[in-house]
C-alpha positions in Angstrom: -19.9 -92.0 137.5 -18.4 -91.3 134.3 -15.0 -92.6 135.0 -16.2 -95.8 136.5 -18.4 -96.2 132.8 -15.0 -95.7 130.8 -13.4 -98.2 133.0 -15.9 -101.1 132.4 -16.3 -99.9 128.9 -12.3 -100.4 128.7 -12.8 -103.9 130.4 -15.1 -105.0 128.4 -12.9 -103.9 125.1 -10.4 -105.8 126.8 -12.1 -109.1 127.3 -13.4 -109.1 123.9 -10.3 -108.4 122.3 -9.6 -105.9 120.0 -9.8 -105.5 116.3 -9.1 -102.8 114.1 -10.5 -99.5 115.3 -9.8 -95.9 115.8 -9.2 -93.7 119.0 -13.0 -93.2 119.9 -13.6 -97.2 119.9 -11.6 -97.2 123.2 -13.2 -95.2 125.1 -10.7 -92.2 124.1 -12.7 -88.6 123.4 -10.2 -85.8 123.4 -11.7 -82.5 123.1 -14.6 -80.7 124.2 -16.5 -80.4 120.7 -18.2 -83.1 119.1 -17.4 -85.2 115.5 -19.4 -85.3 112.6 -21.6 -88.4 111.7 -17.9 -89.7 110.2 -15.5 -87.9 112.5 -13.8 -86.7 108.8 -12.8 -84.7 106.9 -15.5 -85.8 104.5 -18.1 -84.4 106.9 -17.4 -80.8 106.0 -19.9 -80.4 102.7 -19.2 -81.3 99.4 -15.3 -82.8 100.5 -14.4 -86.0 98.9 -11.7 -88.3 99.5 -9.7 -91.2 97.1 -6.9 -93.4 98.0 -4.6 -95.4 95.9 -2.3 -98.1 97.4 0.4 -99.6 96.2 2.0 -102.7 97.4 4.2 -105.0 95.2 5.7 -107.6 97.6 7.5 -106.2 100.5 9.8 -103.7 97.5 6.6 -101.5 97.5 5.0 -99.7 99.9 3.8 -96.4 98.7 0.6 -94.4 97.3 -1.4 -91.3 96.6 -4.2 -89.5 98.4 -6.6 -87.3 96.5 -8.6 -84.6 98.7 -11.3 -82.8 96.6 -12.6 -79.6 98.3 -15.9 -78.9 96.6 -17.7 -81.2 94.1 -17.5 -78.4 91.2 -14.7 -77.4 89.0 -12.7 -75.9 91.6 -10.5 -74.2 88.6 -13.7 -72.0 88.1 -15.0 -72.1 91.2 -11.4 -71.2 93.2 -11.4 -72.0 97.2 -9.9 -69.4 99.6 -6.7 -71.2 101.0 -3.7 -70.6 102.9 -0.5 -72.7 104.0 1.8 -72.6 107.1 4.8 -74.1 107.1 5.7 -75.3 110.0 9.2 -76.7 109.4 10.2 -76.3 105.5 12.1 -79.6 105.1 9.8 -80.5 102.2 9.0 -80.5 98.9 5.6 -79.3 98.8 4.2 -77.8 95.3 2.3 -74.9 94.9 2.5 -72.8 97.8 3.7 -69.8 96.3 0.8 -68.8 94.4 -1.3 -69.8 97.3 0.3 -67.7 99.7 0.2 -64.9 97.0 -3.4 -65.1 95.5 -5.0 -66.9 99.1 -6.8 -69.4 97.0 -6.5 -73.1 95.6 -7.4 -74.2 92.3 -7.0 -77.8 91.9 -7.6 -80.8 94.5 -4.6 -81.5 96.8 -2.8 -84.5 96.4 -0.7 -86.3 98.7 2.1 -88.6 97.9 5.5 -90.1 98.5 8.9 -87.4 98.0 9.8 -88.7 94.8 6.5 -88.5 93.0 5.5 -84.9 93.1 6.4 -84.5 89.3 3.6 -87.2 89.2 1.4 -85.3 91.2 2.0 -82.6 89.6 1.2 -83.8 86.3 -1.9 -85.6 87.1 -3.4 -82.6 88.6 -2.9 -80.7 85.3 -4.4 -83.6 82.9 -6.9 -83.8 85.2 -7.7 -80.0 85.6 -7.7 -79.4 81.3 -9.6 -82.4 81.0 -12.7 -81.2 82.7 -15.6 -79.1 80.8 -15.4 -75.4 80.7 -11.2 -75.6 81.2 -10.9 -76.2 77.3 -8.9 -72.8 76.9 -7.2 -73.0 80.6 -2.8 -72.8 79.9 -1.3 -72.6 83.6 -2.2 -75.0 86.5 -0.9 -74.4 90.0 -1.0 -78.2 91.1 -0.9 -78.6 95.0 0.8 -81.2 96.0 2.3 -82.3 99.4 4.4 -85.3 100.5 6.6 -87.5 103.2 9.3 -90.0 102.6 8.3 -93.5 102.7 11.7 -94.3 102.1 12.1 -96.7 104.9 9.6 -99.1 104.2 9.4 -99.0 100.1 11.9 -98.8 97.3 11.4 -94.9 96.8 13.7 -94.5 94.2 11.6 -97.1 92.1 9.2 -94.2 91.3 6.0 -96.5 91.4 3.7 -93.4 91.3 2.2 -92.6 87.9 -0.2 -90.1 86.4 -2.4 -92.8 86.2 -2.4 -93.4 90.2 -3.0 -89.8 90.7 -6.1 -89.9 88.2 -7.1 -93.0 89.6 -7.6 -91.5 93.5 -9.0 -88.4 92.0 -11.9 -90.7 90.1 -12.0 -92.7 93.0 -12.8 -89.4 95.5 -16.2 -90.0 97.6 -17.9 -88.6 100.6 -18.6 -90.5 103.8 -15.9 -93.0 105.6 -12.6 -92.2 104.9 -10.3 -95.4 105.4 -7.2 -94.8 107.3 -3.8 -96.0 108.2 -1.4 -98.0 105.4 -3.2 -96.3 103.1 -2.8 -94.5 100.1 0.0 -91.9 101.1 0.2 -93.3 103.9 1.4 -96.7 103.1 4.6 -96.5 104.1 4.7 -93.9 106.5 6.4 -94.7 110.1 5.2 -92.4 112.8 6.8 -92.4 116.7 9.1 -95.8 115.5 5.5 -97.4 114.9 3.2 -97.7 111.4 1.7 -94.1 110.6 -0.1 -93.5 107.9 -3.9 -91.7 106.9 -5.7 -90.4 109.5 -9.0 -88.3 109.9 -11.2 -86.4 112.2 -13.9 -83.4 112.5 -15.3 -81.1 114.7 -18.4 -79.7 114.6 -19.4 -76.9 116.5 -22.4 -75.9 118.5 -25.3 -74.0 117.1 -24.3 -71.4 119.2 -20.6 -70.9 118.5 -22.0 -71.0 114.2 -22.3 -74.6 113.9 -19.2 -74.9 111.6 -17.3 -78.1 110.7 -14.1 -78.5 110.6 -12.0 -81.3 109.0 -8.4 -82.5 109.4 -6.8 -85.3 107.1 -3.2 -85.7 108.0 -0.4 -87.9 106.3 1.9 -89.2 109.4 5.9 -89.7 109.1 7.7 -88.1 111.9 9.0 -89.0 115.0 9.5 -87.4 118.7 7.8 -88.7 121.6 4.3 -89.5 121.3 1.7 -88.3 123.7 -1.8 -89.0 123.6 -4.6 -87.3 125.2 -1.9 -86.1 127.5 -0.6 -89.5 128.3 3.1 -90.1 127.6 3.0 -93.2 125.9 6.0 -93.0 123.9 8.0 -92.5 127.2 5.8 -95.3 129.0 6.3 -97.7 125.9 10.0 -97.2 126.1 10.1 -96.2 122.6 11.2 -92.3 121.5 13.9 -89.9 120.0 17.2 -89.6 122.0 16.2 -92.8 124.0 19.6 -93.8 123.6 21.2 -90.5 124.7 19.4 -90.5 127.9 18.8 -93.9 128.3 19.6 -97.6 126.2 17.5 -98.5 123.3 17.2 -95.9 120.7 14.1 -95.1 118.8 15.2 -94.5 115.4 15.7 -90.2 114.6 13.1 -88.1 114.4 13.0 -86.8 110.9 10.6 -87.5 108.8 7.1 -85.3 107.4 3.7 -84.8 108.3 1.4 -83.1 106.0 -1.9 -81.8 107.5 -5.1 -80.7 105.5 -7.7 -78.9 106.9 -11.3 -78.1 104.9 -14.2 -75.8 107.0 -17.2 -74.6 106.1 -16.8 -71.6 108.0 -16.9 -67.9 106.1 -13.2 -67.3 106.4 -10.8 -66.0 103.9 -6.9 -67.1 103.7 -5.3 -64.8 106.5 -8.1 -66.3 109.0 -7.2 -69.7 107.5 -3.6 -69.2 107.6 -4.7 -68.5 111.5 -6.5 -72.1 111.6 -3.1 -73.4 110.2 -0.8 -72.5 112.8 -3.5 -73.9 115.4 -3.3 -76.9 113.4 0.3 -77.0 113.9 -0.6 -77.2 117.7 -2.5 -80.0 117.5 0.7 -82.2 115.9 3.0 -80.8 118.7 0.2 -82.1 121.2 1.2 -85.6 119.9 4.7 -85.0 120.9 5.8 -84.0 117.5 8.9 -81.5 117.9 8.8 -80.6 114.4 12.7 -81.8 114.2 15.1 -80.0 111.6 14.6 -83.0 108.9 11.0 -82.9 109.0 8.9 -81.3 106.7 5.9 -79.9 108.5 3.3 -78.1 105.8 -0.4 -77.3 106.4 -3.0 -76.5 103.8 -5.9 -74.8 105.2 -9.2 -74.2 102.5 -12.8 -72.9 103.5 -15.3 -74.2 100.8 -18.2 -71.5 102.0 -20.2 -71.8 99.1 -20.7 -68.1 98.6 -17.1 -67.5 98.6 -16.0 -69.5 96.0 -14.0 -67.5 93.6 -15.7 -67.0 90.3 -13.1 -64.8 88.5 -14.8 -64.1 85.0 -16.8 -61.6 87.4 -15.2 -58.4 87.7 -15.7 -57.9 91.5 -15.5 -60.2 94.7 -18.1 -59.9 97.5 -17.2 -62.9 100.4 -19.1 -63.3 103.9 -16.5 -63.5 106.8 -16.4 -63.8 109.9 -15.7 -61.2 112.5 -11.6 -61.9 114.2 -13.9 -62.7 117.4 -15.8 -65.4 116.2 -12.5 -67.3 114.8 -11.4 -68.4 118.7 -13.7 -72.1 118.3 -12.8 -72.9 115.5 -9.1 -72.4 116.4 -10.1 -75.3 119.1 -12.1 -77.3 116.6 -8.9 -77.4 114.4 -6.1 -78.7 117.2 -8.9 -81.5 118.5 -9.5 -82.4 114.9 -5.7 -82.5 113.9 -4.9 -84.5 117.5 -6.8 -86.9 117.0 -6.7 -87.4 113.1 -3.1 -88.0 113.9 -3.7 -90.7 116.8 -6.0 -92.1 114.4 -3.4 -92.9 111.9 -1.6 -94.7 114.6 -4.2 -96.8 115.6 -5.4 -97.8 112.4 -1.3 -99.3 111.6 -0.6 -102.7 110.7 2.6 -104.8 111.1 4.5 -103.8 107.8 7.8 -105.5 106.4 9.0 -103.7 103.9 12.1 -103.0 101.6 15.3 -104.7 102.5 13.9 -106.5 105.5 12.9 -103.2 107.3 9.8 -103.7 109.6 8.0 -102.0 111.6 5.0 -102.6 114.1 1.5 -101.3 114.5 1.0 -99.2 117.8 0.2 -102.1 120.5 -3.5 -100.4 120.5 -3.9 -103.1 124.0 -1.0 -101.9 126.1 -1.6 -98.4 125.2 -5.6 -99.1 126.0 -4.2 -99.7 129.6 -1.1 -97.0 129.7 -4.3 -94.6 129.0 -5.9 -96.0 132.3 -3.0 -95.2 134.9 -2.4 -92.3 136.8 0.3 -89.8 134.5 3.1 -88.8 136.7 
């Protein structure tokens, strides 16, 4: 019964016609667990969300992302935090002192490769300028990016502090809009538009009732998958196409950076645990994690009673046992497959610099690809 609902729910999506929409609009559910009211990142507590885009003809196609984890001042009230890199072909700031301490002190920021000086310096104007930070001297900004050298002028620099600020001010709960996109305006994903993309879990009373939130930033290539479909392969378009085939998709490299936020009582080696599951949810997409991709996850719990106060002399966090971490190891590969499909679906038709273009996913012929029988 169910299947023959999705079929005329598919039809009827079909004769209609589509418009702009993300993976669930189609009739598409992966996963066992359930979204939040925005399937977000934003539905985790207290996590807001700002985008600034930047297009100037078809020179300029670039932006900045601003993810917020609590609405404090997370320089005095520090998040636990981990990262896993997954493949270091990056230039991602301010994992050292993560990695080390296990916590996060100032929003993430996500941006093009050439702007992470910018990023950078934002985050510390913006972490001196707030109330109680007046005698504050060293700021371990986090920021993460992909190259969106293919569709915009990167070596323009059009990122300024004053973008950075800007997405930071313009951080807010609810919605979170998603493909070309603040840092992911000009992002190419699988030889199609990526871009922003977002999902949540939350999970069942019983399991906790934890939510989980992915936000990725899509640029990378390999053969794209979805829900266990192989599109890429179906669409004709893919890495090495022209080694085992004709046509060739262009290479692989290229970036993804992944953020996930829980509410869950977990400190940084259980989120560095979340991380690497994260990390399975991009290979489920048919990301190979190629050797010019950089591949970074940030991972933060915002549990408000384990925020990091450290003018107090002692530390005293809730956590969870090691046994209780297995759903929300789920919750975070659904959340970071589908924020990932979402960025794909959300793409538009881009030309960009020097007459490079590149097309949205054909959300339609996929629609039906999803329909057929996978051999």
């Amino acid at each position: 019964m169910k299947r023959v609902l999705l079929s005329v729910l598919l039809i009827l999506i079909c004769v209609i016609g589509f418009s702009e929409g993300r993976l669930r609009d189609y009739g598409i559910c992966p996963g066992i667990f359930q979204p939040g009211e925005n399937n977000a990142i934003t539905d985790v507590p207290g996590v807001r969300v700002g985008h600034v885009t930047i297009n100037k003809g078809e020179e300029i196609h670039t932006g900045v992302t601003a993810i917020l984890p609590h609405e404090g001042n997370l320089f005095k009230w520090k998040c636990p935090a981990a990262v896993f890199v997954g493949n270091g072909f990056g230039k991602m700031a301010g994992i050292s002192q993560i990695q080390e301490l296990g916590n996060i002190e100032t929003p993430v920021i996500l941006t093009n490769t050439l702007s992470v000086a910018q990023g950078i310096e934002g985050l510390i104007t913006y972490t001196l300028n707030q109330k109680g930070n007046e005698k504050v001297r060293s700021v371990n900004s986090v920021v993460g990016e992909t190259n969106d050298g293919k569709l915009s002028n990167i070596r323009a620099r059009a990122v300024t502090q004053k973008h950075v600020l800007e997405a930071i001010s313009k951080a807010k709960s609810g919605p979170v809009e998603e493909g070309p996109v603040g840092a992911g305006t000009g992002t190419v994903c699988f030889g199609f538009k990526g871009g922003i993309g977002t999902s949540s879990r939350v999970l069942p009373a019983s399991l906790g009732g934890y939510t989980v939130g992915v936000l990725v930033q899509s640029n990378y290539g390999g053969i794209l998958e979805i829900n266990g479909v192989p599109v890429g392969r179906k669409l004709g378009v893919y890495s090495y196409k022209n080694d085992v085939e004709t046509k060739a998709q262009e290479n692989p490299d290229g970036s993804c950076m992944m953020v996930l936020i829980t509410n869950a009582p977990v400190d940084a080696r259980n989120l560095e645990r979340m991380a690497k599951r994260v990390f399975m949810g991009l290979a489920k997409t048919g990301s190979f994690a190629s050797n010019g991709s950089g591949d970074y996850v940030i991972a933060i719990s915002n549990y408000p009673d384990n925020l990091i106060n450290e003018s107090t002399s002692m530390y005293y966090p809730t956590l969870l046992h090691n046994d209780a971490m297995s759903p929300l190891f789920e919750a975070a590969v659904e959340a970071t497959e589908e924020a990932l499909w979402n960025s794909l679906f959300a793409g538009k038709d881009v030309s960009g610099y020097r007459g490079y273009k590149v097309k949205a996913l054909p959300v339609p012929e996929v629609v039906e690809l999803m329909k057929q029988p996978v051999l």
